[in-house]
N, CA, C and O of each residue as an XYZ file, in Angstrom:
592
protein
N      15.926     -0.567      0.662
C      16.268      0.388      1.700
C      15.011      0.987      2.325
O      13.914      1.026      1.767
N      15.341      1.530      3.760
C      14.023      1.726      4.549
C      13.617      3.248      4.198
O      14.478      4.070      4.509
N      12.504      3.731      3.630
C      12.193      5.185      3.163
C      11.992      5.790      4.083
O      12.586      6.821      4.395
N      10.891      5.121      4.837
C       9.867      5.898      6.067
C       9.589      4.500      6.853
O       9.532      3.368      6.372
N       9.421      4.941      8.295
C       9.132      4.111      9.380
C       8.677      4.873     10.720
O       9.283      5.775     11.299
N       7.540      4.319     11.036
C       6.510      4.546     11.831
C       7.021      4.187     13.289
O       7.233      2.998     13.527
N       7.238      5.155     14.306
C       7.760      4.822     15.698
C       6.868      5.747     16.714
O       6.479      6.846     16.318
N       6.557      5.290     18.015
C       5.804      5.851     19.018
C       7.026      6.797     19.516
O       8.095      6.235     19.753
N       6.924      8.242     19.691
C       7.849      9.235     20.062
C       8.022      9.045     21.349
O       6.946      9.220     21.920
N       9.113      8.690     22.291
C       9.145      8.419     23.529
C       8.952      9.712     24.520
O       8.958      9.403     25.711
N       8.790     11.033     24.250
C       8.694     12.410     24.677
C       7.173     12.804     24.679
O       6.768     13.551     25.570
N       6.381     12.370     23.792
C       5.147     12.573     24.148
C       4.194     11.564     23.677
O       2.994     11.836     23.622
N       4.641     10.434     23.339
C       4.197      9.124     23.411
C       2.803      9.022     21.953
O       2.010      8.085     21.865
N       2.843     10.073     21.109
C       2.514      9.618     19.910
C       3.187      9.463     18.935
O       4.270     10.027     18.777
N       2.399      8.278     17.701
C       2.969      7.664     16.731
C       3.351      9.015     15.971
O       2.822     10.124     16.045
N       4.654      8.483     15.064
C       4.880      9.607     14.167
C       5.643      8.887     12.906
O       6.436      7.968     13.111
N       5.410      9.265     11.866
C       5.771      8.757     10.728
C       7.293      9.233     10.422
O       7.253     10.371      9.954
N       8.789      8.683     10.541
C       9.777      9.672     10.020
C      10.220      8.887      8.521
O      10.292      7.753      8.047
N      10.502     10.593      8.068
C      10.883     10.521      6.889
C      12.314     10.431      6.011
O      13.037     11.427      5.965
N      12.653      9.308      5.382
C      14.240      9.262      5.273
C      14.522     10.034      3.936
O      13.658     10.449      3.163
N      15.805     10.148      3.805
C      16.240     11.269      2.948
C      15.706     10.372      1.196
O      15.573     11.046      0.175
N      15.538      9.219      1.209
C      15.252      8.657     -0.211
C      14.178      8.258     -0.202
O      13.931      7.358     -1.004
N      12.738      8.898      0.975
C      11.424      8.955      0.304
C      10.996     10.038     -0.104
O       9.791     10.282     -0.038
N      11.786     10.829     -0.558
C      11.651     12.323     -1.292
C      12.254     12.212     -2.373
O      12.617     13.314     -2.783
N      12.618     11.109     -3.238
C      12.941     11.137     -4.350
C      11.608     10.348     -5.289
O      11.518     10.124     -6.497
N      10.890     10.128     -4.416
C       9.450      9.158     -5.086
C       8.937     10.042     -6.092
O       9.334     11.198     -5.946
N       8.256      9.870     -6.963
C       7.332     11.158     -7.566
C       6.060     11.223     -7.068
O       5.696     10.947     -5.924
N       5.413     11.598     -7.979
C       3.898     12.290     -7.450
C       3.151     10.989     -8.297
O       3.614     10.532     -9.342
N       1.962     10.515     -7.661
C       1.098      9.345     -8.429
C       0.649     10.139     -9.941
O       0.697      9.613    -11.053
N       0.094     11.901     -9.543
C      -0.544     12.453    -10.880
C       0.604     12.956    -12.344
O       0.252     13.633    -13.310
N       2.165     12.304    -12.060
C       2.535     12.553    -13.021
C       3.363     11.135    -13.444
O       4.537     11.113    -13.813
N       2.421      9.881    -13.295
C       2.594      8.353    -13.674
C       2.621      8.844    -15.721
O       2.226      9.781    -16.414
N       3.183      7.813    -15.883
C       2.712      8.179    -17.420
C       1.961      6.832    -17.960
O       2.519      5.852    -18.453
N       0.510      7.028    -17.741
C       0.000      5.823    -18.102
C       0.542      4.770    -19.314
O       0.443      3.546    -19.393
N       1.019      5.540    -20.020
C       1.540      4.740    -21.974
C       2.604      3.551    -21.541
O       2.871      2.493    -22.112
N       3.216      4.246    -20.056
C       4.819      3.204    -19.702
C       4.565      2.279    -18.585
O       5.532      1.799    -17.993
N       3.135      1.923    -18.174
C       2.750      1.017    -17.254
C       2.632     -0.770    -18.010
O       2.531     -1.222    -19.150
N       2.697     -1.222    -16.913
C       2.846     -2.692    -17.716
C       0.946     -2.974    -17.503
O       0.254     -2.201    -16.840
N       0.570     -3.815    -17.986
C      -0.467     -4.580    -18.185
C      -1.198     -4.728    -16.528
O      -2.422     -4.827    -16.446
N      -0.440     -4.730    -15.423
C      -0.687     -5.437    -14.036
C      -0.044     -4.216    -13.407
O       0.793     -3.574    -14.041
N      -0.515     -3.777    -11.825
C       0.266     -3.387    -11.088
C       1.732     -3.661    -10.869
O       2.237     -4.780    -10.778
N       2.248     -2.701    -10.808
C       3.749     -2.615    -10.695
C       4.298     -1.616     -9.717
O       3.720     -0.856     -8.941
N       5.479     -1.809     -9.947
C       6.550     -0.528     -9.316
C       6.476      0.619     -9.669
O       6.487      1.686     -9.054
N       6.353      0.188    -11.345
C       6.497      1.523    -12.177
C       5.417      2.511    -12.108
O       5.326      3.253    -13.085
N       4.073      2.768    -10.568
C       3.136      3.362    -10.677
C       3.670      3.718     -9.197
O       2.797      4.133     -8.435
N       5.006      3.612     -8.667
C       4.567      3.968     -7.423
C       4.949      5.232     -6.867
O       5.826      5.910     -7.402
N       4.400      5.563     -5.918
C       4.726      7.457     -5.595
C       4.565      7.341     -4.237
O       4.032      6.455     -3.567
N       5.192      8.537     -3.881
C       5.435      9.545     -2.470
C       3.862      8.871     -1.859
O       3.818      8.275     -0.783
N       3.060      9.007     -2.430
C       1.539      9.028     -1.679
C       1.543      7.599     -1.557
O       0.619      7.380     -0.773
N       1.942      6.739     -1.811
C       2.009      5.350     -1.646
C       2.833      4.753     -0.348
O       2.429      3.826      0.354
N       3.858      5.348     -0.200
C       4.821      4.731      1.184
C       4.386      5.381      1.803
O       4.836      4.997      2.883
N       3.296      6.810      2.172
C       2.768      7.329      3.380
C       1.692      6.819      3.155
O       1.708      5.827      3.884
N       0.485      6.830      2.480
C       0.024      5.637      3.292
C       0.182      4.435      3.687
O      -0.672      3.914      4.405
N       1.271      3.782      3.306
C       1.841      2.640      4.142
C       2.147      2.916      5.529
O       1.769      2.239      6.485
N       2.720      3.756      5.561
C       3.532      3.943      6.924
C       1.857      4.704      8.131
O       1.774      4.600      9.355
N       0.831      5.376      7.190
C      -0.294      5.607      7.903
C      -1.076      4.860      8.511
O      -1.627      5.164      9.569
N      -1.233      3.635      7.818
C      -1.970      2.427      8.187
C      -1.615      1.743      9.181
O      -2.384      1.001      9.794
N      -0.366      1.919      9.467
C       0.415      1.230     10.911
C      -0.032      1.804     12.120
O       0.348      1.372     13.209
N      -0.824      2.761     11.999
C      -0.820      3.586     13.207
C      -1.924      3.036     14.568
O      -3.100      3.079     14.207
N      -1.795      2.703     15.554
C      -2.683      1.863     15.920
C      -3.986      2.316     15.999
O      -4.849      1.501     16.325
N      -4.304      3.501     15.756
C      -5.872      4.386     15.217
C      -6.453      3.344     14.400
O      -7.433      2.730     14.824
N      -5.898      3.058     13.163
C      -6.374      2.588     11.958
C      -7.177      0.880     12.307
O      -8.391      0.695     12.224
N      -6.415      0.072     12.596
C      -6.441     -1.248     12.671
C      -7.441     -2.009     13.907
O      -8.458     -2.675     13.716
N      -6.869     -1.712     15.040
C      -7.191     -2.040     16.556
C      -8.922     -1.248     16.677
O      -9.985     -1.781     16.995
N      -8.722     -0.278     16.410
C      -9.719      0.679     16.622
C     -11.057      0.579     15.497
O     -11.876      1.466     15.254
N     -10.981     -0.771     14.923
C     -11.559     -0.594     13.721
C     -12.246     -1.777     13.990
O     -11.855     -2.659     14.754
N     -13.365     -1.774     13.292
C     -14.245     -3.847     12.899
C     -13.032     -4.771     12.761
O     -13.115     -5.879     13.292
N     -11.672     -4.362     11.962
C     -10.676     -5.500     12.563
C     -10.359     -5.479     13.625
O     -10.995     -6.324     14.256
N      -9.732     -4.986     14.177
C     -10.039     -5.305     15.522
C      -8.051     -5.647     15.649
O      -7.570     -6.139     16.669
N      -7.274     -5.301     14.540
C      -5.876     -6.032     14.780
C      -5.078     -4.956     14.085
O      -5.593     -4.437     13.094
N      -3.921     -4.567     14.469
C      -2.424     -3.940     14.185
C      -2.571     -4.193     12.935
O      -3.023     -5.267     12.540
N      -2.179     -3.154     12.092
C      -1.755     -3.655     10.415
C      -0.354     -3.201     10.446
O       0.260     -2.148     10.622
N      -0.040     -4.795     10.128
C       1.557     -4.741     10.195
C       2.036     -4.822      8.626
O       1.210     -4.666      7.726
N       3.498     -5.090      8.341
C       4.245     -5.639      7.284
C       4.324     -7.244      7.600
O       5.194     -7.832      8.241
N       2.881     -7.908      6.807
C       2.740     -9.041      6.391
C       3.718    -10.163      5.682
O       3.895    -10.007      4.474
N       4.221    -11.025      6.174
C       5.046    -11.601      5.389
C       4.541    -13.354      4.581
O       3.830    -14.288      4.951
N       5.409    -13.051      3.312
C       5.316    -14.686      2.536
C       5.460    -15.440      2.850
O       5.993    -15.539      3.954
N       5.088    -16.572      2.107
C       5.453    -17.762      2.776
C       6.883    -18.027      2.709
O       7.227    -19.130      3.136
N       7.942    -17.121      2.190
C       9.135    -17.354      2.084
C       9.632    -16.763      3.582
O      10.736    -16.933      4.100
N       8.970    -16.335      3.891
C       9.429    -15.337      5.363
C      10.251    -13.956      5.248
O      11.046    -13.367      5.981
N       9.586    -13.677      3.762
C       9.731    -11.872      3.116
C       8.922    -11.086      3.126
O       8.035    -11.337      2.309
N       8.685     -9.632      4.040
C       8.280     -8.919      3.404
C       6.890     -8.977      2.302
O       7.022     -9.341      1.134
N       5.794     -8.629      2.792
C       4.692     -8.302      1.346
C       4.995     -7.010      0.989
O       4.585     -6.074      1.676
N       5.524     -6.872      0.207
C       6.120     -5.561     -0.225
C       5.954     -5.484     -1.991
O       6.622     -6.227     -2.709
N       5.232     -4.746     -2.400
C       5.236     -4.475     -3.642
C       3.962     -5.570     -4.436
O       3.665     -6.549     -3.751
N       3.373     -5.461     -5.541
C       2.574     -5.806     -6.170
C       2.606     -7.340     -6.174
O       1.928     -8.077     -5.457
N       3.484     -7.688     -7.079
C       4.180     -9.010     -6.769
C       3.740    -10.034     -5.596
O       2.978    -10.990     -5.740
N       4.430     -9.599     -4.320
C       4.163     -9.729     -3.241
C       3.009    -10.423     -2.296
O       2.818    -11.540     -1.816
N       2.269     -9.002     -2.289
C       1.162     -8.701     -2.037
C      -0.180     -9.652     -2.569
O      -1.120    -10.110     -1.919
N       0.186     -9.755     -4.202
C      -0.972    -10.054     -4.723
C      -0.500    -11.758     -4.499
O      -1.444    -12.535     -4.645
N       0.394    -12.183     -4.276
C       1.478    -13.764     -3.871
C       0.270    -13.901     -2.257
O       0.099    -15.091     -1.994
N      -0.208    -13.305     -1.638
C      -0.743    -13.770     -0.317
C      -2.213    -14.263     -0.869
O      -2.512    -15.343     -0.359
N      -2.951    -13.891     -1.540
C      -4.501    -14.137     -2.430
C      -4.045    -15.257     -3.216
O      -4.613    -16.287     -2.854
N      -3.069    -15.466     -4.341
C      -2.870    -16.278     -5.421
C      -3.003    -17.863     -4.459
O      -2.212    -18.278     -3.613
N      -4.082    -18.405     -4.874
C      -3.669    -19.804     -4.619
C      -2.544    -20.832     -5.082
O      -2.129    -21.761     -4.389
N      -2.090    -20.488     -6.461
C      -0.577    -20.871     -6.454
C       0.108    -20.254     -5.725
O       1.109    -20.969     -5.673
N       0.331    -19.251     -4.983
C       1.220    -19.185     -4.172
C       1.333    -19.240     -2.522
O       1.345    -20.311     -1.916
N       1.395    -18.262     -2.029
C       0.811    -18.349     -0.708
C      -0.283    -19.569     -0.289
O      -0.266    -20.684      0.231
N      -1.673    -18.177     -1.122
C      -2.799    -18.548     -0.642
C      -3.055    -18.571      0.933
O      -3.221    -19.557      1.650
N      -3.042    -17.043      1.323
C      -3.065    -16.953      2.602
C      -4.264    -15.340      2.799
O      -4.073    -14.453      3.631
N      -5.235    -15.373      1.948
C      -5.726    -14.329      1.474
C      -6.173    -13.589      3.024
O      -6.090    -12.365      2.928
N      -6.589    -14.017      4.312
C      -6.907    -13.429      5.329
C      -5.828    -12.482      5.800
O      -6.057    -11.507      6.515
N      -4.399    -12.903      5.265
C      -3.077    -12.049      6.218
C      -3.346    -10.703      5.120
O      -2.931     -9.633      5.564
N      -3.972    -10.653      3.790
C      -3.960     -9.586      3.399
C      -4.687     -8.293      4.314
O      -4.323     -7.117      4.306
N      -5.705     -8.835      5.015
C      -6.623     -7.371      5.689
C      -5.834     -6.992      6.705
O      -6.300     -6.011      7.284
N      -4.531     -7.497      7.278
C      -3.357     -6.718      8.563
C      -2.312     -6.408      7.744
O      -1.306     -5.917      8.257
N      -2.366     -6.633      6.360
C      -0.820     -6.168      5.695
C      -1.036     -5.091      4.711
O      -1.670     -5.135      3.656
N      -0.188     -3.811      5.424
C      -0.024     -2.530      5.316
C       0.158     -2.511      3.524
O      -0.564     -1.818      2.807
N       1.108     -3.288      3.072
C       1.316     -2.579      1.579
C      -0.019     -3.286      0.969
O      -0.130     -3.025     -0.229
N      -0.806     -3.910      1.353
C      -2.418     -4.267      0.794
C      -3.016     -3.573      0.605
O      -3.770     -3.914     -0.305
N      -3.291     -2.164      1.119
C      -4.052     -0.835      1.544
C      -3.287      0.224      0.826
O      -3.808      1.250      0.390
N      -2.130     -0.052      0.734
C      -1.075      0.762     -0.250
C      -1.512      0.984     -1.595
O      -2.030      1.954     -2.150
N      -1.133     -0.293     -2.024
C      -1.150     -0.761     -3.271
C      -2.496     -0.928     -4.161
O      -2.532     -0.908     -5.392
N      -4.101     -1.177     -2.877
C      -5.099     -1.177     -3.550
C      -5.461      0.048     -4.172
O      -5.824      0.281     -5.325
N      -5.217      1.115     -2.752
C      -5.101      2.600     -2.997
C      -4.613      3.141     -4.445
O      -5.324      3.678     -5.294
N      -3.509      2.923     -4.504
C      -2.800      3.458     -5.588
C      -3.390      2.855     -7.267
O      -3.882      3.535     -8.167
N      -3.076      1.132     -7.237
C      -4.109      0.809     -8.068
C      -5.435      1.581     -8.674
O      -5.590      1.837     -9.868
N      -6.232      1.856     -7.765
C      -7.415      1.931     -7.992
C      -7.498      3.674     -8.906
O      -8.156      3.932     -9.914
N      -6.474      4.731     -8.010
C      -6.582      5.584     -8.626
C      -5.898      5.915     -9.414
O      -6.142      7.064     -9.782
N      -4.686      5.210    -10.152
C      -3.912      4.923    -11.255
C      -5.126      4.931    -12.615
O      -5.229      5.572    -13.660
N      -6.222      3.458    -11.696
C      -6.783      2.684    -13.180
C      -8.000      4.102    -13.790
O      -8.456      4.363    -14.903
N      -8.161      4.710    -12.492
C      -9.171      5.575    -13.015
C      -8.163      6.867    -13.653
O      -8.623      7.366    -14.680
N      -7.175      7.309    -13.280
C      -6.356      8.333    -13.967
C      -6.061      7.962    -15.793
O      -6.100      8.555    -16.871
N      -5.872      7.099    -15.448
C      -5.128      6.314    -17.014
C      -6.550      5.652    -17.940
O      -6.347      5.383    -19.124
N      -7.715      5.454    -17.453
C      -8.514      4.978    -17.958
C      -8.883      5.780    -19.497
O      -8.731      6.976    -19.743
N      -9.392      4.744    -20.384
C      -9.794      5.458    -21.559
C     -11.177      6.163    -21.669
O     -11.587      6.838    -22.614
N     -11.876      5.830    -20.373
C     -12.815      6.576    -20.647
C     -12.588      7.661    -19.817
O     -12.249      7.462    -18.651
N     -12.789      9.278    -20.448
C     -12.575     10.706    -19.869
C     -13.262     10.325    -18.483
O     -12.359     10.324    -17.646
N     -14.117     10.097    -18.064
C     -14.917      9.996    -16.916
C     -14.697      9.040    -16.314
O     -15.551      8.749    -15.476
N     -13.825      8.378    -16.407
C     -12.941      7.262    -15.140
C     -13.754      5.739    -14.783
O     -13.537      4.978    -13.839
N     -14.932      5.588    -16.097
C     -16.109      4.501    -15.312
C     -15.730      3.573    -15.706
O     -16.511      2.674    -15.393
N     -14.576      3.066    -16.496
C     -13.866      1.843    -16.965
C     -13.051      1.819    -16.172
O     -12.113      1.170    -16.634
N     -12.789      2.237    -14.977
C     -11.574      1.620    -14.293
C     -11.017      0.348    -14.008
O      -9.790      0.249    -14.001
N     -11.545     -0.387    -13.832
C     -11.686     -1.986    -13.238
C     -11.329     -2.472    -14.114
O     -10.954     -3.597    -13.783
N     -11.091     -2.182    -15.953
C     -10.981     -2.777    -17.013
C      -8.930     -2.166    -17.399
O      -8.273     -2.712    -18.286
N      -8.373     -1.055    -16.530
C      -7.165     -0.661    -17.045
C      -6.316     -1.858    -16.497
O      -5.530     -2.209    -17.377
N      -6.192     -2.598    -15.379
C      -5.316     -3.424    -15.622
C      -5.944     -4.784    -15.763
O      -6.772     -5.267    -14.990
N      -5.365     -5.436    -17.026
C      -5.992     -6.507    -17.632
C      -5.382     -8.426    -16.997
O      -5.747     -9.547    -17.352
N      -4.194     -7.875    -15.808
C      -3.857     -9.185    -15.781
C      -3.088     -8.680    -14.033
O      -3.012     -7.611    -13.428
N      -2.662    -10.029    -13.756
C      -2.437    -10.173    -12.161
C      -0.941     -9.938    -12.403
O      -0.346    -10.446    -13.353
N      -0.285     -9.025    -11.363
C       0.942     -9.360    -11.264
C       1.755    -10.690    -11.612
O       1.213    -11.691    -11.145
N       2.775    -10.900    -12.231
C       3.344    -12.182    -11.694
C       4.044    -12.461    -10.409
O       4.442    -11.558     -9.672
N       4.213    -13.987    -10.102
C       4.416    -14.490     -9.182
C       5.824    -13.473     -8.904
O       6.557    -12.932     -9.732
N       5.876    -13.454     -7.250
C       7.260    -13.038     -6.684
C       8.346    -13.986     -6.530
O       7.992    -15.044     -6.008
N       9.695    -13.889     -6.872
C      10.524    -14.601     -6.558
C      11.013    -14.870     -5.142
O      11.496    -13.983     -4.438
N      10.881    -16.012     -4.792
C      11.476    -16.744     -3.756
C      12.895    -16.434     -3.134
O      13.920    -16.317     -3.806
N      12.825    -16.329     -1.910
C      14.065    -16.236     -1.285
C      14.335    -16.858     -0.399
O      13.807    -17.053      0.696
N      15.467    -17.303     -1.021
C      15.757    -18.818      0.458
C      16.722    -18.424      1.106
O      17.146    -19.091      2.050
């Protein structure tokens, strides 16, 4: 189901992020419970701060206006789904799968998900001072299931 989606306001012609009634049930990233995370990025790390910056990155500020030089859209698989979620996402890099690693720098949950990742691995890390981060998740998502 759609949480939040990014539309140009036809009244004064800037982007605006709206918010649906079931992206306020997300939690907060700082109350993840590291002990119940799997091994790899998942679902089970995701929060409120995660689908807004998804829906931020769309904005044509971000993308166009940038050394890319292109819209960051919702990237899709080679199944013609959605990069949506860890799975997904990490399915466009995997040379068993995709292997389409360039569509990752225009696809919005890429920027999501690195985001969140990154400050998950340093929240949850065993060292008090966060300098093992790169070492909290030890393995790649698995492959996403196919939809025909």
């Amino acid at each position: 189901p759609t949480v939040l989606y990014t539309l140009t306001d036809q009244l004064d012609e800037r982007e605006k992020i709206h918010f649906c009634d079931a992206s306020w049930t997300r939690g907060s990233a700082i109350n993840v419970d590291c002990a119940s995370l799997d091994p790899y990025p998942s679902t089970k790390m995701d929060s409120f701060s995660r689908i807004a910056l998804h829906e931020m990155v769309h904005y044509s500020s971000v993308g166009p206006q940038t050394s890319l030089k292109e819209q960051i859209v919702d990237a899709k698989n080679a199944d013609g789904q959605p990069a949506y979620e860890p799975p997904r996402v990490h399915g466009l890099v995997d040379p068993a799968q995709d292997d389409n690693p360039a569509v990752t720098e225009i696809n919005a949950d890429s920027y999501a998900w690195m985001s969140l990742d990154a400050w998950i691995s340093r929240k949850c890390s065993a060292d008090v001072e966060g300098n093992d981060w790169a070492s909290f998740f030890t393995q790649n998502p698995p492959p996403y299931e196919h939809v025909e």
